[in-house]
Phi, psi and omega in degrees: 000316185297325192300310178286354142313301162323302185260007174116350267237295185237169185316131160323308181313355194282330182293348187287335195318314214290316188290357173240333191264108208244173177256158212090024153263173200262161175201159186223138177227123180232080189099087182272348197040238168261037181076045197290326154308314185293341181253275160051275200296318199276336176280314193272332143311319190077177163265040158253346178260206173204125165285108164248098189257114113342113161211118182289300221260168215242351175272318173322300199293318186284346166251353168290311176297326201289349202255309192287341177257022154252343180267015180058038207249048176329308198291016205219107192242149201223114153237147186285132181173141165286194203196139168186195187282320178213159205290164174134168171282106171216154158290157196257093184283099171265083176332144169213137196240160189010036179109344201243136194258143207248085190287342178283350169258351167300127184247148138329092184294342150322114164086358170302136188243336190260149160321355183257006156242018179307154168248055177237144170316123189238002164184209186265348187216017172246153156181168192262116180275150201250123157218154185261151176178136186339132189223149184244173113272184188278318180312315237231311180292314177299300164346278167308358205252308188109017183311090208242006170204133178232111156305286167224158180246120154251097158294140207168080193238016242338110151086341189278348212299327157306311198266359148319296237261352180246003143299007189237027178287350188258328185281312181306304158351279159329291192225021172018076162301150143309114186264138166270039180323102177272130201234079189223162186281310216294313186272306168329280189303359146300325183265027156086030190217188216189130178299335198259008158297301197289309164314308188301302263246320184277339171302298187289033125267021169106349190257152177247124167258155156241180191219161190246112196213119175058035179083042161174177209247133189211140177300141176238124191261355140215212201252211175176178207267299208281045170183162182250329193240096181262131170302191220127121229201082251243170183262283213309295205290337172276341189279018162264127167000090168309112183320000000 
């Protein structure tokens, strides 16, 4: 993943893993799709750290296990499940254009405010298809796990990425992970939120964001159209040591 990073191939942020992700951390990929992140992260934990990935939809999730048990990847546990502010059965709205269902753009219907999660026919060859499925928290999840440190979070939920992020408030409390974030208004503003909102809200919990530029993580003061993904970052975690 890091190579096909290099050439574009998959997101740039993936060369970046190495300067917060060490081996033995705990790390959460939350809407892992087809692990372009879970292995990443599972290569550079080793097998002393643990990837725990999240995936709802059922075609993502069935080739990320089937991909993590040819890569031997013990150390990586893959559930089908959503990720959110509270545990339960909610829907998933998965756009589908002339027939082919658009899986990078299926969301979560919790807390959706705008028409664009209606689940109705929205043209002659567009519409949303509803499917339920489990949703955990992060908080919930450590609880059962025995989890007592979470190292980094990568998120990519379009647009659920607040409510991920207030079900993990007792673990970010706790051990202020690094965060991956995709951060765009264009996803936000189904739930009624705003990227310089959602930005403001993690500063002001202690994190500094960055952007991933010319091969290194460079401060960022906000969030801007021409890129999806911001870092978030505690000053105790940049004085720890890169690999």
């Amino acid at each position: 993943m890091r190579t096909a990073a290099s050439v574009r191939l998959v997101e740039p942020e993936v060369l970046g893993l190495r300067r917060f992700v060490r081996p033995g951390d705990v790390c959460f990929d939350i809407g892992a799709a087809y692990g372009m992140y879970s292995y990443s992260l599972a290569d550079l934990v080793g097998p002393t750290g643990v990837v725990h990935s999240f995936e709802p939809q059922f075609k993502s999730h069935f080739l990320l296990r089937a991909g993590k048990n040819v890569a031997g990847a013990q150390h990586m546990t893959v559930d089908r499940a959503g990720v959110g502010r509270e545990q339960g059965t909610f829907d998933i709205l998965l756009p589908v254009k002339f027939g082919l269902p658009i899986h990078g753009h299926a969301h979560l219907a919790d807390g959706v405010t705008t028409q664009h999660g209606k689940s109705v026919k929205s043209g002659k060859f567009c519409w949303t298809r509803t499917i339920a499925v489990p949703v955990t928290t992060v908080d919930k999840v450590c609880a059962d796990r025995g989890i007592e440190r979470v190292d980094f979070m990568k998120i990519d939920v379009e647009g659920f990425e607040p409510s991920v992020v207030q079900g993990a408030s007792s673990t970010i409390e706790r051990d202020r992970p690094t965060l991956l974030l995709e951060i765009e208004d264009r996803h936000l503003s189904r739930y009624d939120q705003t990227a310089a909102e959602f930005s403001r809200m993690l500063r002001d919990l202690g994190y500094s964001m960055h952007v991933w530029k010319d091969g290194d993580w460079v401060p960022a003061d906000e969030v801007t159209t021409d890129r999806r993904n911001y870092l978030f970052a505690t000053e105790r975690t940049w004085r720890r040591p890169a690999v």
